[in-house]
N, CA, C and O atoms as a Tinker XYZ file with bonds, in Angstrom:
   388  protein
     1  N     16.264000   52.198000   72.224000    73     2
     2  CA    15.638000   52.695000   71.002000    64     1     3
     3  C     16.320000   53.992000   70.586000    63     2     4     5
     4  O     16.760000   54.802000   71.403000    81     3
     5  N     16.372000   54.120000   69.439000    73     3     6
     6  CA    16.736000   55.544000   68.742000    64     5     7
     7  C     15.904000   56.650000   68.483000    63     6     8     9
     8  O     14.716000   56.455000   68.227000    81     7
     9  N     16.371000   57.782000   68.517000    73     7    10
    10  CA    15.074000   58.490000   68.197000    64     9    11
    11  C     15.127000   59.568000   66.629000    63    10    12    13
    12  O     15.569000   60.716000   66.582000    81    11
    13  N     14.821000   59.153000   66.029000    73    11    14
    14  CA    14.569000   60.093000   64.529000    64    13    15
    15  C     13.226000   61.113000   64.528000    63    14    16    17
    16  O     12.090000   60.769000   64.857000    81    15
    17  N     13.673000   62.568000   64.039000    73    15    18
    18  CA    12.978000   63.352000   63.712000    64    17    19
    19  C     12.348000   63.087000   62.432000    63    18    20    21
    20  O     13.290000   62.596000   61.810000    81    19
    21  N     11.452000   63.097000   61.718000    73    19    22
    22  CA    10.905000   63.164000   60.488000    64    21    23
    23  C     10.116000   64.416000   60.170000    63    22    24    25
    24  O      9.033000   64.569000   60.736000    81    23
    25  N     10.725000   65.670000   58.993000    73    23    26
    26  CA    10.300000   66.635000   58.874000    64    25    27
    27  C      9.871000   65.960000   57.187000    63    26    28    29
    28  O     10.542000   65.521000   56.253000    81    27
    29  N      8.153000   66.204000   57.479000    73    27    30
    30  CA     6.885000   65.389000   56.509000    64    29    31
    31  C      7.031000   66.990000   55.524000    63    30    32    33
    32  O      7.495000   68.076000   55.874000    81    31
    33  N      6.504000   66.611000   54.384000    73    31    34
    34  CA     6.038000   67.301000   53.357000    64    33    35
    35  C      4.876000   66.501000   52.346000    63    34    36    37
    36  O      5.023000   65.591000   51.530000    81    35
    37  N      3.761000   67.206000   52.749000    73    35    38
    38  CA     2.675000   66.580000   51.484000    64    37    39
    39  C      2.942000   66.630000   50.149000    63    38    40    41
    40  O      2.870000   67.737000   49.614000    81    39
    41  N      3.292000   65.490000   49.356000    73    39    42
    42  CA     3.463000   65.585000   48.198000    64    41    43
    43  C      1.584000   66.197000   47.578000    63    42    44    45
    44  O      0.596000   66.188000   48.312000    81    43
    45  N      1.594000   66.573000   46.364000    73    43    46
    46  CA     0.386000   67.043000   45.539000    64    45    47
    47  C     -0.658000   66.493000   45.736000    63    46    48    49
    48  O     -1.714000   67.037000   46.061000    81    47
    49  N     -0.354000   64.725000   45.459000    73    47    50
    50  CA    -1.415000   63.924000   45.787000    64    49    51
    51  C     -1.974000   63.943000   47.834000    63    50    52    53
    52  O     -3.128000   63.858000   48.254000    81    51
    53  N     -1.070000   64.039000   48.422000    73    51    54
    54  CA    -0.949000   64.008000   49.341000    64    53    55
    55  C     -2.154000   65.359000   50.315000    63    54    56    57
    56  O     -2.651000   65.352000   51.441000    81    55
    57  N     -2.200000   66.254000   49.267000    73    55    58
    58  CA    -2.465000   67.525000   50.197000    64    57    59
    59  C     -3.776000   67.716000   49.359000    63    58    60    61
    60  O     -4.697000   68.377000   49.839000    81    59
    61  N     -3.898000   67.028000   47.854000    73    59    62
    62  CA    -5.584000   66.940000   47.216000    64    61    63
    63  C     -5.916000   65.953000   48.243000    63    62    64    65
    64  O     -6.777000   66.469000   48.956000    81    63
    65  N     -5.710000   65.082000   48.546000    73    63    66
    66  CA    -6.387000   64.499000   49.757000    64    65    67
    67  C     -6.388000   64.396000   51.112000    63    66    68    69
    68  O     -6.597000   63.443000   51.863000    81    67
    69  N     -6.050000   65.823000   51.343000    73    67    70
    70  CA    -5.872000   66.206000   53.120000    64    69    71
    71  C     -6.752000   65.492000   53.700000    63    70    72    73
    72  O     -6.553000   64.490000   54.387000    81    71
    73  N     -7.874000   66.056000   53.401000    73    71    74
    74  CA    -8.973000   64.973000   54.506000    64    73    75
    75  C     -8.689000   63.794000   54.962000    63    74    76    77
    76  O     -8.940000   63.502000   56.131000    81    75
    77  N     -8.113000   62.925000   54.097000    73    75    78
    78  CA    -7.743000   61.211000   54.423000    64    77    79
    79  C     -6.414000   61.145000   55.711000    63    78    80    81
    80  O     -6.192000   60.254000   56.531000    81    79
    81  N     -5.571000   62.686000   55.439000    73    79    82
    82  CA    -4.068000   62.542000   56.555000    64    81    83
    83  C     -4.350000   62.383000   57.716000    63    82    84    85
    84  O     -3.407000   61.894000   58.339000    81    83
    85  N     -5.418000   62.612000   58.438000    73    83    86
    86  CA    -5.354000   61.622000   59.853000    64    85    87
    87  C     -5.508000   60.355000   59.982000    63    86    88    89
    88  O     -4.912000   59.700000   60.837000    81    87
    89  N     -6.708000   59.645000   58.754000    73    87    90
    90  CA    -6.761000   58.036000   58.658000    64    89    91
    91  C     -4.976000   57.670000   58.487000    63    90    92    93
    92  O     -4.425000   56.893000   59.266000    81    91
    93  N     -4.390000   58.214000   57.599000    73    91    94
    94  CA    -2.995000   57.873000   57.206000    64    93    95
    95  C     -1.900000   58.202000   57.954000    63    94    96    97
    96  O     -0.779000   57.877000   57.562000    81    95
    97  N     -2.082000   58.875000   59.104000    73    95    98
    98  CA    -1.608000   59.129000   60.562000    64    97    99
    99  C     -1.634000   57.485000   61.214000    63    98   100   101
   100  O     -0.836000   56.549000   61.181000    81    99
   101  N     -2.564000   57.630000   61.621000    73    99   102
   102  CA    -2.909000   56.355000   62.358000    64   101   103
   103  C     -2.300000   55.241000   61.728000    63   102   104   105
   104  O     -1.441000   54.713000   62.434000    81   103
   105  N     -2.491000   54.680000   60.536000    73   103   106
   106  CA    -2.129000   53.718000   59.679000    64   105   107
   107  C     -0.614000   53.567000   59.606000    63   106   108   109
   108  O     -0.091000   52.478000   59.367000    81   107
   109  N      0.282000   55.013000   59.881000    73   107   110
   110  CA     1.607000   55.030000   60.029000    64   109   111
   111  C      1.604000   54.654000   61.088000    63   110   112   113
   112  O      1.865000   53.451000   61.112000    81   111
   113  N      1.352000   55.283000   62.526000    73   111   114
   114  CA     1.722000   54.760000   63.722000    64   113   115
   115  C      1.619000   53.204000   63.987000    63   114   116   117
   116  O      2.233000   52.604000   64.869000    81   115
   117  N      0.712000   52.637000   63.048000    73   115   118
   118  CA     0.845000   51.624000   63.099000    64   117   119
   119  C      1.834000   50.226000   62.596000    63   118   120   121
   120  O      2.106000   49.103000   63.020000    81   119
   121  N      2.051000   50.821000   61.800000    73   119   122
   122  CA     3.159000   50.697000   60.790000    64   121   123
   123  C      4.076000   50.480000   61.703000    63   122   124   125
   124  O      4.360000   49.443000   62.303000    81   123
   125  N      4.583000   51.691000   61.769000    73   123   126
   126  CA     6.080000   52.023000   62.767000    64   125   127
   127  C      5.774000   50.842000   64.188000    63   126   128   129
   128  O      6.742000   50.380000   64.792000    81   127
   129  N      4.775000   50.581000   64.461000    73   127   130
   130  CA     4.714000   49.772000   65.558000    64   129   131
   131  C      4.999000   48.298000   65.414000    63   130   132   133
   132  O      5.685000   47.661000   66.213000    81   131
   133  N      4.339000   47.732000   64.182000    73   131   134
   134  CA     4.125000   46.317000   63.430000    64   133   135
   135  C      6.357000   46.128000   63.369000    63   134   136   137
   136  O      6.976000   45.064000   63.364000    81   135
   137  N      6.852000   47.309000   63.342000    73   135   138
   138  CA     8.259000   47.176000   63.229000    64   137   139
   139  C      9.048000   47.580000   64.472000    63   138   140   141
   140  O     10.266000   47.758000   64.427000    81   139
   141  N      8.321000   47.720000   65.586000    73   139   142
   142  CA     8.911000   47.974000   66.891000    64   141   143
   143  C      9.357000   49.070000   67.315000    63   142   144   145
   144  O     10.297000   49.270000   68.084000    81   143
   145  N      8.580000   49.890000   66.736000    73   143   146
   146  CA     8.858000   51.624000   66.991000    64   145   147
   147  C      7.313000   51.996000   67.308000    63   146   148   149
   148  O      6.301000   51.294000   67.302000    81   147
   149  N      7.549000   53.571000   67.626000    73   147   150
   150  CA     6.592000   54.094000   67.952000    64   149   151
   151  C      6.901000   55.588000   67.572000    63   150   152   153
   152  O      8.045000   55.999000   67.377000    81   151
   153  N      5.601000   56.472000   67.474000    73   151   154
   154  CA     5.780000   57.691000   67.401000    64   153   155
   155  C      5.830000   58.221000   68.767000    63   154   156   157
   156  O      5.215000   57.763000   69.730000    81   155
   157  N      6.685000   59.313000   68.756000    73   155   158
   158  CA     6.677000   59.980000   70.693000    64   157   159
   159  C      5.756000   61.108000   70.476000    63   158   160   161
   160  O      4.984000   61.505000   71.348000    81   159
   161  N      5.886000   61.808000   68.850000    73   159   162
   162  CA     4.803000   62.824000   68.832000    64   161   163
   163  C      4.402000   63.303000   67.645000    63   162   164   165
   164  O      4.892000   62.757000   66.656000    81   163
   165  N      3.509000   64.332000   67.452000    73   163   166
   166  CA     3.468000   64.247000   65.794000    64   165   167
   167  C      2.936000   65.813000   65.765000    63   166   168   169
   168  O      2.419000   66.053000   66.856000    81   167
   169  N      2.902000   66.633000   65.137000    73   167   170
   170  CA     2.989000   68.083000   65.070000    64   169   171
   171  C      2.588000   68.525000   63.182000    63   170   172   173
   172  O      3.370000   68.203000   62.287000    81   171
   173  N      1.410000   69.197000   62.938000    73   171   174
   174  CA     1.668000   70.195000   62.066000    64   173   175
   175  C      1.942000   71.274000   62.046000    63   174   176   177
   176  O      1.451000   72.137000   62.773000    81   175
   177  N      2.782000   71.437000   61.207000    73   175   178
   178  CA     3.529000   72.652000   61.302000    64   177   179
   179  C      3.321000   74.096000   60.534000    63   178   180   181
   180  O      2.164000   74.088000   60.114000    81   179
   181  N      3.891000   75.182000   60.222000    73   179   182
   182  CA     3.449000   76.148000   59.212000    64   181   183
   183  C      5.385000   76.270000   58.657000    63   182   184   185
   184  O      6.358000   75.810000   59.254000    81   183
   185  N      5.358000   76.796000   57.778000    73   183   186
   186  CA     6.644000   76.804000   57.058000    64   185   187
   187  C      7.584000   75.867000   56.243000    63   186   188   189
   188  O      6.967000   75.116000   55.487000    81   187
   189  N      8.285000   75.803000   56.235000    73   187   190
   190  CA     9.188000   74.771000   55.365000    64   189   191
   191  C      8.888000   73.213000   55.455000    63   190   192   193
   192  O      9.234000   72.568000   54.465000    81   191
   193  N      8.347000   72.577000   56.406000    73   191   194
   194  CA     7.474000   71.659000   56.594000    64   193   195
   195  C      6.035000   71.365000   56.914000    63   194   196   197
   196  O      5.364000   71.711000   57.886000    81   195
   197  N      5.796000   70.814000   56.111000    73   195   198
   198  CA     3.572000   70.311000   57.090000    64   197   199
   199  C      3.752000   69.547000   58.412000    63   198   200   201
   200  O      3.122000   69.714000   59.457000    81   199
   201  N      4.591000   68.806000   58.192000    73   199   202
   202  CA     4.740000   68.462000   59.713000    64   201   203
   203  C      5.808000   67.986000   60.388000    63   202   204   205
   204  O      6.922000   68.023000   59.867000    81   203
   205  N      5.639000   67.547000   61.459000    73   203   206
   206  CA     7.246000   67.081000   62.444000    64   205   207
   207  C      6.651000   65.784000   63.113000    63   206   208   209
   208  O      5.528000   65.778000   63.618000    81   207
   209  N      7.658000   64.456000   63.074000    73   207   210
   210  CA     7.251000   64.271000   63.701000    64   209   211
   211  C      8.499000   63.328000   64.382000    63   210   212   213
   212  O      9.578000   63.275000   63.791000    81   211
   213  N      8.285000   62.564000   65.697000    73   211   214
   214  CA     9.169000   62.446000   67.000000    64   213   215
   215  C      9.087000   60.837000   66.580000    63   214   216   217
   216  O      7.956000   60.354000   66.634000    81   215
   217  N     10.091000   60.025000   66.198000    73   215   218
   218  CA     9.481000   58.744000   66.538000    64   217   219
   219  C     11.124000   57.582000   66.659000    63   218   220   221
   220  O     12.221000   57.766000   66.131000    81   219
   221  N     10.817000   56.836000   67.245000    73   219   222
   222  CA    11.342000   55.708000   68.125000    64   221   223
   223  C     11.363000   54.410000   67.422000    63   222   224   225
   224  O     10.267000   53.859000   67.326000    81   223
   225  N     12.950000   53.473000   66.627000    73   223   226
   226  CA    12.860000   52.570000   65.981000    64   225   227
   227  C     13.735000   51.729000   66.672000    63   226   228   229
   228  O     13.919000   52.028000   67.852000    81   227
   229  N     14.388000   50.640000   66.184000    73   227   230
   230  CA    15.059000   49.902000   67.060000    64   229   231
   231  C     16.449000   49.911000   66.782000    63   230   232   233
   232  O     17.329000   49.746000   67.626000    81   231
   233  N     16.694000   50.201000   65.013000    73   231   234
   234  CA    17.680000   50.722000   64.660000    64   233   235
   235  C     17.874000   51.441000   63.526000    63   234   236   237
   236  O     16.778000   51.941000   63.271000    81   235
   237  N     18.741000   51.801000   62.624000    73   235   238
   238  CA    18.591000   53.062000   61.468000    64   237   239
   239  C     17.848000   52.058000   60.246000    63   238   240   241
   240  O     17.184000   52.584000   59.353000    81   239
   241  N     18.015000   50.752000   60.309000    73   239   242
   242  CA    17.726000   50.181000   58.895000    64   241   243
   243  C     15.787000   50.014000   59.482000    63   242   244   245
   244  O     15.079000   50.406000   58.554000    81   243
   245  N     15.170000   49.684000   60.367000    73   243   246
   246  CA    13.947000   50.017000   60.813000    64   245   247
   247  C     13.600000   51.543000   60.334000    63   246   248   249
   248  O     12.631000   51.603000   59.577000    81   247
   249  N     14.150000   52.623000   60.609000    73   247   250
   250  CA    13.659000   54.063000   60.545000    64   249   251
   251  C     13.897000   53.975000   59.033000    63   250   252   253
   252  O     13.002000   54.525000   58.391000    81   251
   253  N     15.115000   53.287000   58.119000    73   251   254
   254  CA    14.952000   53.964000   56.839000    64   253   255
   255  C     13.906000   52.945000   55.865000    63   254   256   257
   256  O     13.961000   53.308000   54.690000    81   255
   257  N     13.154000   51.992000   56.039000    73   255   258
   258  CA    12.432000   51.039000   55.844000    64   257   259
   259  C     11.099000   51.581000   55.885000    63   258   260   261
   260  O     10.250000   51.692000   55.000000    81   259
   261  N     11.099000   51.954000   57.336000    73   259   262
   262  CA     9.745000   53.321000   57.457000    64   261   263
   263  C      9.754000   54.516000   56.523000    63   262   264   265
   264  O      8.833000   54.861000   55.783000    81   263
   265  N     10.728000   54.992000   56.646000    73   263   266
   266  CA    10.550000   56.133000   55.551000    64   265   267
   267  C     10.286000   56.118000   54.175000    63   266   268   269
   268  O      9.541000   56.680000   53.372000    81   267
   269  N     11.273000   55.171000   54.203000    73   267   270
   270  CA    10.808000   54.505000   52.415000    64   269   271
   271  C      9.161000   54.022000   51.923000    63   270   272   273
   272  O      8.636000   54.284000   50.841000    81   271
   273  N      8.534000   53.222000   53.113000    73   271   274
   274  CA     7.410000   52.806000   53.030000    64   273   275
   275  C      6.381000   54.235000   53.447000    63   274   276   277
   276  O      5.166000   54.090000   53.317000    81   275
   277  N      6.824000   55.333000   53.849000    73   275   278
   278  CA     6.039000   56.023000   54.142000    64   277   279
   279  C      5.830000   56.955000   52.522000    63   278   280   281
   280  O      4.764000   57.416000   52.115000    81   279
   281  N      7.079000   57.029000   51.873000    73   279   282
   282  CA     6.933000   57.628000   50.827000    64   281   283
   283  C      6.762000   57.180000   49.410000    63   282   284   285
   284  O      6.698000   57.894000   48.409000    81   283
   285  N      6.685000   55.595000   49.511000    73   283   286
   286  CA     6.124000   54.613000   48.655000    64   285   287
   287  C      4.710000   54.545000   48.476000    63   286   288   289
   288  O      4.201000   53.754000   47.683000    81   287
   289  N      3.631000   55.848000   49.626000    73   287   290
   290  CA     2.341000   55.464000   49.524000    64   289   291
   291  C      2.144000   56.979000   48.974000    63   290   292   293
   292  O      1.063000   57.568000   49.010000    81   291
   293  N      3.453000   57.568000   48.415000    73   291   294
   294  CA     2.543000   58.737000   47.315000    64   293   295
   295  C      1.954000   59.751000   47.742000    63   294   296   297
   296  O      1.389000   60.483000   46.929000    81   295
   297  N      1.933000   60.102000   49.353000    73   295   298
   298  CA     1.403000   60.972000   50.070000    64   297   299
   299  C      2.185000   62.028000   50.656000    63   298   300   301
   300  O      1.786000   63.192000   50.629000    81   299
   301  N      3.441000   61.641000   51.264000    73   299   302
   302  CA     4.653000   62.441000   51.572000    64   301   303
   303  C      5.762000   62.460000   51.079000    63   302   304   305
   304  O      6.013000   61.566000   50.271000    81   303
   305  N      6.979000   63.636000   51.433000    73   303   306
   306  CA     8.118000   63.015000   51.313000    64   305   307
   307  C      8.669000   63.834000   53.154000    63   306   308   309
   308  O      8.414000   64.745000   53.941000    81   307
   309  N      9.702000   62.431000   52.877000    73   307   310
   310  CA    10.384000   62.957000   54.328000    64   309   311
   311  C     12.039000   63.274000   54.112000    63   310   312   313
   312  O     12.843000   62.963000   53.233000    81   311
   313  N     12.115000   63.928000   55.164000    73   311   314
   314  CA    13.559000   63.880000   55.132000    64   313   315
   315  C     14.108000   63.248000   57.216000    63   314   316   317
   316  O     13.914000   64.022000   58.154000    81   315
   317  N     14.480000   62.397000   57.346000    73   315   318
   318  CA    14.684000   61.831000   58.591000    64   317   319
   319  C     16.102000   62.201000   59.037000    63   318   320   321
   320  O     17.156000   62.202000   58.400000    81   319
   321  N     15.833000   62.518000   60.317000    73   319   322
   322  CA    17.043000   62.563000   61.196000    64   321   323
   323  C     17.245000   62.024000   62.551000    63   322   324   325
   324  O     16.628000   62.214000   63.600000    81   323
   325  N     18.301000   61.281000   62.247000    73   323   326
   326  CA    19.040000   60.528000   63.749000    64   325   327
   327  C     18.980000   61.963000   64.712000    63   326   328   329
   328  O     19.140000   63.154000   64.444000    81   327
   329  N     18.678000   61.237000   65.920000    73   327   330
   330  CA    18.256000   62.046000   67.195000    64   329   331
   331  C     19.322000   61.590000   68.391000    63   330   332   333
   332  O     19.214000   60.499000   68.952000    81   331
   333  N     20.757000   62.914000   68.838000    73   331   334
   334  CA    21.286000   61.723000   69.747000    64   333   335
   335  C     20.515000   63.049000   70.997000    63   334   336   337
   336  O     20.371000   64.267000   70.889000    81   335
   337  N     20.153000   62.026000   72.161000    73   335   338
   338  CA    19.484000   62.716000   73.171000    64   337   339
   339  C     21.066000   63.380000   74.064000    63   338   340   341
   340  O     22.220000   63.178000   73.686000    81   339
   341  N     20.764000   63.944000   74.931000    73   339   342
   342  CA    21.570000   65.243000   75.408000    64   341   343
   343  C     22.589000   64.186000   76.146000    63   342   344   345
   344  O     23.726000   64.634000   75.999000    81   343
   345  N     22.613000   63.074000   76.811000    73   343   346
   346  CA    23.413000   62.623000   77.291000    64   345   347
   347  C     24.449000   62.291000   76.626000    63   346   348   349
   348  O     25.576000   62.546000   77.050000    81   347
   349  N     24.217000   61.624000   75.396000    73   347   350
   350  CA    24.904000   61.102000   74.275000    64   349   351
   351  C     25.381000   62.101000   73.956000    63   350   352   353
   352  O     26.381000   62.245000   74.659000    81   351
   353  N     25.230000   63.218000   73.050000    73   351   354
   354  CA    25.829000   64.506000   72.823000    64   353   355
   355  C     26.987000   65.196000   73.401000    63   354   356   357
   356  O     27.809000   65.817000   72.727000    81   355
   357  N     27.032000   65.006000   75.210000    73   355   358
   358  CA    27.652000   65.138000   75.932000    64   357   359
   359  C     28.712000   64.464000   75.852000    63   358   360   361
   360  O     29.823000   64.992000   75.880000    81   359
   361  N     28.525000   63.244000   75.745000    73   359   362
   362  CA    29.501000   61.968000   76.102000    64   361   363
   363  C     30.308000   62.470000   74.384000    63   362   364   365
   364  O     31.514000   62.711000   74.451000    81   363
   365  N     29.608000   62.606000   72.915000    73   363   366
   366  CA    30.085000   62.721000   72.227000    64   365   367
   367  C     31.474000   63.872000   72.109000    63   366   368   369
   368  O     32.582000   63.579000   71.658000    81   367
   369  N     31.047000   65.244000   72.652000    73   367   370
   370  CA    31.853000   66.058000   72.964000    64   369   371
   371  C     32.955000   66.234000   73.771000    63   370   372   373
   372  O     33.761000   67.122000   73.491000    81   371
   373  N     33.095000   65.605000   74.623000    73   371   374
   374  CA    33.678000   65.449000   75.673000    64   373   375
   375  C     34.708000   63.938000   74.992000    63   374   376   377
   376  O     35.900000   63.673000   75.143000    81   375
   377  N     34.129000   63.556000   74.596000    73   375   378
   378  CA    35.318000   62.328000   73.456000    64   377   379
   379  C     36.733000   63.417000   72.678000    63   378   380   381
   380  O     37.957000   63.320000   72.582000    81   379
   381  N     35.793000   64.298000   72.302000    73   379   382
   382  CA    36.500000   65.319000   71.561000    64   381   383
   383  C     38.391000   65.395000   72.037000    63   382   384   385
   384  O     39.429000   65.504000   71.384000    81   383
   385  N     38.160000   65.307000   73.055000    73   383   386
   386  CA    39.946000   65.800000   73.165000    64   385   387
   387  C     40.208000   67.073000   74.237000    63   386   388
   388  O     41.346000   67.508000   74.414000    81   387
């Protein structure tokens, strides 16, 4: 599995209806699951984002499918990032030359 960061931002509609963002928490994790991912974690935040969150797809066209569908419901926008874990990173650098 891959791992993508997703740094969330409540769109307008999104944050007039704070109260509903944990039902719509859940409803994502579920989501992401119905497509063979999972969230590893989920975080609100203070500053340049409302939230962070950690999650696990099977490949990039799964994570950008999610994102799209996450911001097709008018509540967020995301910006997603490929996650290479420290081993990979290593191996990447060390390719270097």
């Amino acid at each position: 599995m891959t791992t993508y960061i997703m740094l969330l931002n409540w769109t307008e509609t999104g944050v007039k209806n704070v109260r509903e963002s944990p039902r719509r928490l859940d409803a994502a994790r579920k989501q992401l699951a119905d497509m063979g991912g999972s969230f590893k974690a989920f975080y609100m935040t203070m500053g340049e984002h409302d939230m962070v969150a950690v999650c696990e797809a099977p490949d990039d066209a799964v994570a950008a499918r999610f994102a799209l569908q996450l911001g097709m419901g008018g509540n967020v926008r995301s910006c997603t990032l490929k996650a290479f874990p420290e081993a990979a990173y290593r191996e990447i650098i060390a390719s270097l030359g």
